[in-house]
DSSP file (Angstrom, degrees, kcal/mol; ACC not computed):
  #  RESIDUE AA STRUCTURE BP1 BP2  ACC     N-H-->O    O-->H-N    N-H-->O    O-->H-N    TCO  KAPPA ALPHA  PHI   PSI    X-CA   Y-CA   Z-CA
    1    1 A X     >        0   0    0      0, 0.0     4,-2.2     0, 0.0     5,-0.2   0.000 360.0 360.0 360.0 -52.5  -21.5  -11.4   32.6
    2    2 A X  H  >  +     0   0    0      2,-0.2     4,-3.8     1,-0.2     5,-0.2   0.889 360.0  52.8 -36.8 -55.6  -18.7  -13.0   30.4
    3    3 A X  H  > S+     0   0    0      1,-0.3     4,-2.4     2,-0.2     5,-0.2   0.983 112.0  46.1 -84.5 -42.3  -20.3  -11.9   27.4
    4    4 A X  H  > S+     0   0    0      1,-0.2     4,-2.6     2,-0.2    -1,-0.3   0.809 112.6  50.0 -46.7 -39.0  -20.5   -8.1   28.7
    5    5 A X  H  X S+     0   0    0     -4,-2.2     4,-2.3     2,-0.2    -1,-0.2   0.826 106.1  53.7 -53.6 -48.4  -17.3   -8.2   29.7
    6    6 A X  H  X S+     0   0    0     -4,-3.8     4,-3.7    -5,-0.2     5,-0.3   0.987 110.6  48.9 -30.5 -69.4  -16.0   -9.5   26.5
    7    7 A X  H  X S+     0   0    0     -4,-2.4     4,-1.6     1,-0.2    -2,-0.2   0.830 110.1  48.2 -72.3 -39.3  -17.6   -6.8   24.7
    8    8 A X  H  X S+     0   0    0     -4,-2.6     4,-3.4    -5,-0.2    -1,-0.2   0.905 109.3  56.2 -39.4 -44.5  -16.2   -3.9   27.1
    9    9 A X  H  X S+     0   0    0     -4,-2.3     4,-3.0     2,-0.2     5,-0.3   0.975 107.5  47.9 -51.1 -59.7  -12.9   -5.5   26.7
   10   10 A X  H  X S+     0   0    0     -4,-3.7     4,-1.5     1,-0.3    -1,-0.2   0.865 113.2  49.8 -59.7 -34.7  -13.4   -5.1   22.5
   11   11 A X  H  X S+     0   0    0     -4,-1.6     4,-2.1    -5,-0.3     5,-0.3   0.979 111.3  46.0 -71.2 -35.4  -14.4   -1.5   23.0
   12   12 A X  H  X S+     0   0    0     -4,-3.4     4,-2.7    -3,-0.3    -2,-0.2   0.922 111.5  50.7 -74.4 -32.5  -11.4   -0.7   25.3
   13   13 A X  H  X S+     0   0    0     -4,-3.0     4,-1.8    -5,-0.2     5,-0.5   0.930 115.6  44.9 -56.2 -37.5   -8.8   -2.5   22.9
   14   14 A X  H  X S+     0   0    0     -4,-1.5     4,-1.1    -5,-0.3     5,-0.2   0.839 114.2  49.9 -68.7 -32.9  -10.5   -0.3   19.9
   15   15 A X  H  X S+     0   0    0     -4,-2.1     4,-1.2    -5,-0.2     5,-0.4   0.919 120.8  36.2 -76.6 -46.7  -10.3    2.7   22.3
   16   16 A X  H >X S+     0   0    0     -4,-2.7     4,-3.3    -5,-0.3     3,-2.0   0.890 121.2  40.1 -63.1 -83.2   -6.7    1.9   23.0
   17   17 A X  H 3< S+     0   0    0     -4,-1.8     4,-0.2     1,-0.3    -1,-0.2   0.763 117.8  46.0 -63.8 -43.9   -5.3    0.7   19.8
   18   18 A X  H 3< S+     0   0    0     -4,-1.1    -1,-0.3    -5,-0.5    -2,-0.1   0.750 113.6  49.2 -74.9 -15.8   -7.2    3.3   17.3
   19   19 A X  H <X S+     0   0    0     -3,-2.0     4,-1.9    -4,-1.2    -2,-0.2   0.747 108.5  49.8 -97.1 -27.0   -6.4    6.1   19.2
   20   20 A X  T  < S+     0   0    0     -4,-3.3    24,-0.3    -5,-0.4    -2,-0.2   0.274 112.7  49.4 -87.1  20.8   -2.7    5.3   19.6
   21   21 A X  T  4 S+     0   0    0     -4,-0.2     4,-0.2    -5,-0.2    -1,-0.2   0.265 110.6  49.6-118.6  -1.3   -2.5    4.9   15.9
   22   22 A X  T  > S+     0   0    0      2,-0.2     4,-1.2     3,-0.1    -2,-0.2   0.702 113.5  45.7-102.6 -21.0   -4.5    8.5   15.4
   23   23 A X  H  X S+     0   0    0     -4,-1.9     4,-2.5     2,-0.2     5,-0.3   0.853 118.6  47.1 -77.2 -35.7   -1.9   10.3   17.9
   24   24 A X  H  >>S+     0   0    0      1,-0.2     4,-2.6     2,-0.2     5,-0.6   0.973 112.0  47.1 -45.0 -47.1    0.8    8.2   15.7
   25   25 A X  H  >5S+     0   0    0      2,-0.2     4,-3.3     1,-0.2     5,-0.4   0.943 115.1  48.1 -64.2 -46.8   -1.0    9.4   12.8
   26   26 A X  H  <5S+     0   0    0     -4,-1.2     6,-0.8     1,-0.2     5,-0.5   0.927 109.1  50.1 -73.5 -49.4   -1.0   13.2   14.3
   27   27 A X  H  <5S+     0   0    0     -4,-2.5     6,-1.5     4,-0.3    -1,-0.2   0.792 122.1  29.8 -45.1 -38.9    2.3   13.5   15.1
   28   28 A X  H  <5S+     0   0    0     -4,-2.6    -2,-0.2    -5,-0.3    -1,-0.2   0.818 129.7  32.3 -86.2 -35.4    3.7   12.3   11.9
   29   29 A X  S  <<S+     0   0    0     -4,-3.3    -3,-0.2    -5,-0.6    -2,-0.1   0.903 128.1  42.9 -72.3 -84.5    1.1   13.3    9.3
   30   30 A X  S    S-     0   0    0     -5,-0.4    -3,-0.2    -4,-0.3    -1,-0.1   0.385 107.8-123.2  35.7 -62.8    0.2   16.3   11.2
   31   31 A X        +     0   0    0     -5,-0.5    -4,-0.3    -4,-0.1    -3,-0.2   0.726  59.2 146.6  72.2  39.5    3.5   17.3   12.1
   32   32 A X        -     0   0    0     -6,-0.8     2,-0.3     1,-0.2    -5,-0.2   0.670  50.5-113.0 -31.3 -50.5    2.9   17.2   16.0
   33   33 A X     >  -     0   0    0     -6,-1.5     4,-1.1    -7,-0.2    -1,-0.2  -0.788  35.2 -63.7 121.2-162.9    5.6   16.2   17.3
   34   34 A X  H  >>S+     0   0    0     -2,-0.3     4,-2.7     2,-0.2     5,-0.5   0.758 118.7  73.2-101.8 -41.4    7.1   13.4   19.2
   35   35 A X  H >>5S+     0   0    0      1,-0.2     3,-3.2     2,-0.2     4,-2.4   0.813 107.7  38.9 -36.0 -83.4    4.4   14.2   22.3
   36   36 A X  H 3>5S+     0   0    0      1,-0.3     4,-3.1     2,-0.2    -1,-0.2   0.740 110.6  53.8 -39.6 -67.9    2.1   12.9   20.2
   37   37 A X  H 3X5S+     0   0    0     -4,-1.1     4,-3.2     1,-0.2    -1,-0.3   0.752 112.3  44.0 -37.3 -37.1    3.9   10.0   18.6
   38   38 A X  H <X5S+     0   0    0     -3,-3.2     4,-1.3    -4,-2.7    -2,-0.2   0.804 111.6  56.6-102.0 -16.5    5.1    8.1   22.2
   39   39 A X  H  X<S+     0   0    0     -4,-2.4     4,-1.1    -5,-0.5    -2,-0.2   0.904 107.8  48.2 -80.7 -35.1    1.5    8.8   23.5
   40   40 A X  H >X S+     0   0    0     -4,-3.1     4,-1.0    -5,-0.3     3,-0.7   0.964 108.4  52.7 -34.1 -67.3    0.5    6.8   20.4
   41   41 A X  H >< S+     0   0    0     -4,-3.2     3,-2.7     1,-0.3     4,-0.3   0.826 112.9  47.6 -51.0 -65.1    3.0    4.1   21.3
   42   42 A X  H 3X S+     0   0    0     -4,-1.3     4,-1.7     1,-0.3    -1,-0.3   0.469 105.2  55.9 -35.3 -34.0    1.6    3.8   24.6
   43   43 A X  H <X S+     0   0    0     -4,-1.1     4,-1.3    -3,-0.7    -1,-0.3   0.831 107.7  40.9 -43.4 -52.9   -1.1    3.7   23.7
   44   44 A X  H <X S+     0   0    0     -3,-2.7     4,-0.8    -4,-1.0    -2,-0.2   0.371 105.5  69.6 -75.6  -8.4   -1.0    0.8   21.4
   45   45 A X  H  4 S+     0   0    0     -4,-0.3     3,-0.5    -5,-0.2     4,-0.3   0.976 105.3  47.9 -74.7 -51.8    1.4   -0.8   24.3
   46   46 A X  H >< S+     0   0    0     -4,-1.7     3,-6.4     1,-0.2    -2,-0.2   0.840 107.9  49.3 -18.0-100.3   -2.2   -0.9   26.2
   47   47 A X  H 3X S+     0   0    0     -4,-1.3     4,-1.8     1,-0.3    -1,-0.2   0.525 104.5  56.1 -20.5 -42.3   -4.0   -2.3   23.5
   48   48 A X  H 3X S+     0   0    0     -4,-0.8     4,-0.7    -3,-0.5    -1,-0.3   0.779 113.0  41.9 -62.7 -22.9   -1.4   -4.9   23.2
   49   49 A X  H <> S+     0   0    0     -3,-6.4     4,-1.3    -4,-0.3     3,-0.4   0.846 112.4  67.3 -97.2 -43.5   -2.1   -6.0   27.6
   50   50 A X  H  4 S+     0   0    0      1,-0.2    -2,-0.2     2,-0.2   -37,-0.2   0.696  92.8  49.8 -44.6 -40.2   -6.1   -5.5   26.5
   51   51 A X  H >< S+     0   0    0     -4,-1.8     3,-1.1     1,-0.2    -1,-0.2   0.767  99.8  66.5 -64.2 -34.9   -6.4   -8.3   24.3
   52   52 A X  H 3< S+     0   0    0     -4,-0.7    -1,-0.2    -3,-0.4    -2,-0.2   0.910  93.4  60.5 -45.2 -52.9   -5.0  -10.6   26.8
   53   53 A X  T 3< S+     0   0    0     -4,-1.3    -1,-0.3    -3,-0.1    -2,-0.2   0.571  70.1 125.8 -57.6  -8.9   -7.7  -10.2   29.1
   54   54 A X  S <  S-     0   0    0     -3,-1.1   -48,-0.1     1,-0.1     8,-0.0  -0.176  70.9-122.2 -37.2 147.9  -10.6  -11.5   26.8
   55   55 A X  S    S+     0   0    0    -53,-0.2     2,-0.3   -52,-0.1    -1,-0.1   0.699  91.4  89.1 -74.4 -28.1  -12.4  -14.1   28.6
   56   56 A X        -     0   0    0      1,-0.1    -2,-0.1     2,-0.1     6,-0.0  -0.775  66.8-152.3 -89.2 126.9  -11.6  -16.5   25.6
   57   57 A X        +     0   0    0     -2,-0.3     2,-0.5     1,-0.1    -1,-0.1   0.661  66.2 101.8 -73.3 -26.4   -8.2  -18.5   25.8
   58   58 A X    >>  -     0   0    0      1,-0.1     3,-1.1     2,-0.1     4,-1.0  -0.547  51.5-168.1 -81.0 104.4   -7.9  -18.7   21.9
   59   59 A X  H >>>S+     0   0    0     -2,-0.5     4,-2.4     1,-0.3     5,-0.7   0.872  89.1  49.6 -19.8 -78.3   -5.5  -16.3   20.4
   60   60 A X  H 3>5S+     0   0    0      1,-0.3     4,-0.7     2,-0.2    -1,-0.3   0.723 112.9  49.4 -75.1 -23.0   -6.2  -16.7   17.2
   61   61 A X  H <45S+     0   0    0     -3,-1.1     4,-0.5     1,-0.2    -1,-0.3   0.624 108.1  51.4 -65.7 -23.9  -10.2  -16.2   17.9
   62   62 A X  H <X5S+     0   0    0     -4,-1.0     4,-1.2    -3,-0.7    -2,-0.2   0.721 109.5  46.1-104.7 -20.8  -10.1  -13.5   19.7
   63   63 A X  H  X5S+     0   0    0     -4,-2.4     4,-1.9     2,-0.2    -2,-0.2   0.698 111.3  58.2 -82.5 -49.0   -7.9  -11.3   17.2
   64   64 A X  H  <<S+     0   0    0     -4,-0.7    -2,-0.2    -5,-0.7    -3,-0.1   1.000 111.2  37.4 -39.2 -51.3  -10.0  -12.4   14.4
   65   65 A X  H >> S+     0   0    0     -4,-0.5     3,-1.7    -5,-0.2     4,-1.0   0.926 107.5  63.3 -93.1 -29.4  -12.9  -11.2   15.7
   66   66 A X  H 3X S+     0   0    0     -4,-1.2     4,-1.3     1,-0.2     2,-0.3   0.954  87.9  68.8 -43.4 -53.7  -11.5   -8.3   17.1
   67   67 A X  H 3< S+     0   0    0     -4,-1.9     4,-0.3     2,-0.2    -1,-0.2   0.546  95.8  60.0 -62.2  22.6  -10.6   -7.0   13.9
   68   68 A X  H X> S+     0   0    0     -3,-1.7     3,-1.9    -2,-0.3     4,-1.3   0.787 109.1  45.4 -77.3 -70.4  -14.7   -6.7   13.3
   69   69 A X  H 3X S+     0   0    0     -4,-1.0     4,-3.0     1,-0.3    -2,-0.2   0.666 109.6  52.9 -33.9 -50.3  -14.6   -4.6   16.0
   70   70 A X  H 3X S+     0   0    0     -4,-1.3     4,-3.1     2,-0.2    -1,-0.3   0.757 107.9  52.6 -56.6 -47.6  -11.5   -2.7   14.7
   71   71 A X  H <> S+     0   0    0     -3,-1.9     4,-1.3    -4,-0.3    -1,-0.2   0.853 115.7  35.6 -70.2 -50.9  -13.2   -2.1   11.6
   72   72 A X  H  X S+     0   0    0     -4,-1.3     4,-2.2    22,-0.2    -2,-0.2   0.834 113.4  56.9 -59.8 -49.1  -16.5   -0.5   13.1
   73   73 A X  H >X S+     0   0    0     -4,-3.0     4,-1.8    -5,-0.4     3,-0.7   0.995 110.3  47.0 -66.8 -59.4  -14.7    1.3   16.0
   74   74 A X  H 3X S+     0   0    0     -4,-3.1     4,-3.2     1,-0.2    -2,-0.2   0.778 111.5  51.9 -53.1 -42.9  -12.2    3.3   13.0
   75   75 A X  H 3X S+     0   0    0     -4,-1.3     4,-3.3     1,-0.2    -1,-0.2   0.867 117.6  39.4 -52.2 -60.1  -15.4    4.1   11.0
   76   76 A X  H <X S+     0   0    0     -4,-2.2     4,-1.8    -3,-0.7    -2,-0.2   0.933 112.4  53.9 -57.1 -59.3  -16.7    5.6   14.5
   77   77 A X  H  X>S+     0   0    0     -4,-1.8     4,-3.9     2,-0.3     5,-1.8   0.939 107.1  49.8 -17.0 -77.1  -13.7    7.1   15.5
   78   78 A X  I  X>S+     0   0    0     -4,-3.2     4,-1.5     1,-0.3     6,-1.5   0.958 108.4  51.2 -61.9 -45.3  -13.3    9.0   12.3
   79   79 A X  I  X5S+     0   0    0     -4,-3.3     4,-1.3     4,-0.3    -2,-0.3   0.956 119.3  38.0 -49.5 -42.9  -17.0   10.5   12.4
   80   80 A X  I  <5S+     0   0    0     -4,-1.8    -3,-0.2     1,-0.2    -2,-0.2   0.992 132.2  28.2 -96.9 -43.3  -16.6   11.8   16.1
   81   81 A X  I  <5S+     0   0    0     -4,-3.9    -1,-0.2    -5,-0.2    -3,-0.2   0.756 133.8  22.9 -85.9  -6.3  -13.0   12.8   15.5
   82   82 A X  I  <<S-     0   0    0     -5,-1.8    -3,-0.2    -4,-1.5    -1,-0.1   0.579  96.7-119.8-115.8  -3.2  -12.2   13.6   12.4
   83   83 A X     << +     0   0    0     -4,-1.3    -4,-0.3    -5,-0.6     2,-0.1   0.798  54.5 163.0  80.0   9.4  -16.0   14.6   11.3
   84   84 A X        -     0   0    0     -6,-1.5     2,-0.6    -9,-0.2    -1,-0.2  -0.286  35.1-144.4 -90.7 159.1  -15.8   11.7    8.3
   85   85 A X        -     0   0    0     -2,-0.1    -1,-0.0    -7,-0.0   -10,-0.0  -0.767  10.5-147.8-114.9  93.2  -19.2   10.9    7.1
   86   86 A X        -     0   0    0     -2,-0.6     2,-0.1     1,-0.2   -10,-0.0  -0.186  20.9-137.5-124.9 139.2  -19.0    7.0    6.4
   87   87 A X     >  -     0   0    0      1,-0.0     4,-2.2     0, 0.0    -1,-0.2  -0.247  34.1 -83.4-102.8-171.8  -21.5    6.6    3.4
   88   88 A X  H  > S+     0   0    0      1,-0.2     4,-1.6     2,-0.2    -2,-0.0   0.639 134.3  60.5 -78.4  -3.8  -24.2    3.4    3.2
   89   89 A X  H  > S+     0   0    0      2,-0.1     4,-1.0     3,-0.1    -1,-0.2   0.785 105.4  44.6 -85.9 -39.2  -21.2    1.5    1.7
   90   90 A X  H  > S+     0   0    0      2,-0.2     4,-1.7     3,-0.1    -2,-0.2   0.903 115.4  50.5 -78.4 -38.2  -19.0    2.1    5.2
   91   91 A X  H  X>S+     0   0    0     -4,-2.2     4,-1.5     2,-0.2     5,-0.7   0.943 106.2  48.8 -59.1 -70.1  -21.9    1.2    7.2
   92   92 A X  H  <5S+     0   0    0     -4,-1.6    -2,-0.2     2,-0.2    -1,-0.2   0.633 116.3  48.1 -63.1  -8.4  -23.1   -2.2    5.5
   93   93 A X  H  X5S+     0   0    0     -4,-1.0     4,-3.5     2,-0.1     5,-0.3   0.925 106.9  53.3 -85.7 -53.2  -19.5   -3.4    5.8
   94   94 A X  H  X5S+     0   0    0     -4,-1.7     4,-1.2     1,-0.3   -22,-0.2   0.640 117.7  38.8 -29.5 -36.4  -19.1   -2.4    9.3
   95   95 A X  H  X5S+     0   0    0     -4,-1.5     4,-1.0     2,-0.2    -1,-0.3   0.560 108.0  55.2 -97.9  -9.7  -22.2   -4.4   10.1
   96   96 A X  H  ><S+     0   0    0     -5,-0.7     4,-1.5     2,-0.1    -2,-0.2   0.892 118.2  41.2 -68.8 -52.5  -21.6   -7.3    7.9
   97   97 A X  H  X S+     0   0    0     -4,-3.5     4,-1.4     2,-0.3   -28,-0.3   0.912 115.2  51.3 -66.3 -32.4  -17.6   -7.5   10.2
   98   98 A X  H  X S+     0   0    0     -4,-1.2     4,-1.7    -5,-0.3    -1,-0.2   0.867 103.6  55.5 -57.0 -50.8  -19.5   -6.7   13.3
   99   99 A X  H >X S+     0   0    0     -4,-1.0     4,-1.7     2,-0.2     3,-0.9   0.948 105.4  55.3 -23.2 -80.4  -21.7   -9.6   12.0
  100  100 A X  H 3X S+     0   0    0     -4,-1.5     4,-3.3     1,-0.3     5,-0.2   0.725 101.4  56.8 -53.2 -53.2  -18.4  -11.6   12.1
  101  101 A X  H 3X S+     0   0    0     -4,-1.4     4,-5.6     1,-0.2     5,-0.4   0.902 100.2  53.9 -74.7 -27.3  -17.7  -10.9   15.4
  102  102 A X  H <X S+     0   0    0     -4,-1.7     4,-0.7    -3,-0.9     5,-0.5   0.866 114.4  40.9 -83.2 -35.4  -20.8  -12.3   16.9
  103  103 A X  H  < S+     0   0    0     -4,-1.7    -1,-0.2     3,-0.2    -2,-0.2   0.750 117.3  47.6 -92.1  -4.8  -20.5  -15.7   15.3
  104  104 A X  H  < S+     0   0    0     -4,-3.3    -2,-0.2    -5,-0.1    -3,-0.2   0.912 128.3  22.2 -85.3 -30.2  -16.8  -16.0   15.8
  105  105 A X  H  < S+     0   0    0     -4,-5.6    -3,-0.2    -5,-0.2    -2,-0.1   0.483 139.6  22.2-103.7  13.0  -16.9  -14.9   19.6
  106  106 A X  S  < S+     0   0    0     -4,-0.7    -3,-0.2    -5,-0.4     3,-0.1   0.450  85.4 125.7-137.6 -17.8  -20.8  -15.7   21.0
  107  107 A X  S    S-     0   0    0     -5,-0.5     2,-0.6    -6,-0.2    -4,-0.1  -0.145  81.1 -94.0 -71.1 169.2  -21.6  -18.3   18.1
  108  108 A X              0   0    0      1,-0.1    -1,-0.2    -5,-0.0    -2,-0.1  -0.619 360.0 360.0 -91.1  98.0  -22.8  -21.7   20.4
  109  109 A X              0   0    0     -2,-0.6    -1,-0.1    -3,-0.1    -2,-0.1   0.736 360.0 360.0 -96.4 360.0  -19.7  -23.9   20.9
């Protein structure tokens, strides 16, 4: 149950934190507007309350290894929103940092 829950947690931080930095991104690149921009911050304010809840007390493990997650979720992100087509190069890093994540937060302590 812990470890499912972990791993929901990492998707909802990815959901939060990559999507308020792609309404950031649309409002400013874009030209959007400000709508767009504070739905970002807020977004990213989430992300910021999300990590706390990880089942694991250690800070510094649990952002480490989220940023595997981080790395794989943008990849995805950009294929569903943006239509990017992540070559065999985008893929094998994504799993090698996904990799990463499973022996920094699941590895046998």
């Amino acid at each position: 149950m812990t470890l499912l829950r972990s791993v929901l947690l990492f998707a909802l931080a990815a959901l939060t934190e990559i999507g308020g930095a792609w309404l950031v991104w649309q409002g400013v690149r874009e030209h959007r507007g400000w709508l767009w921009i504070g739905g970002g911050v807020l977004a990213l304010g989430v992300y910021g309350f999300v990590a706390t809840l990880q089942p694991d007390a250690n800070f510094g493990r649990v952002l480490a290894a989220y940023g595997g997650v981080f790395v794989a979720g943008s990849l995805l992100w950009g294929m569903v929103v943006d239509g990017f087509r992540p070559d065999r190069w985008d893929v094998i890093g994504a799993l090698i940092c996904l990799a990463g994540v499973a022996v920094i937060m699941y590895g046998p302590r």
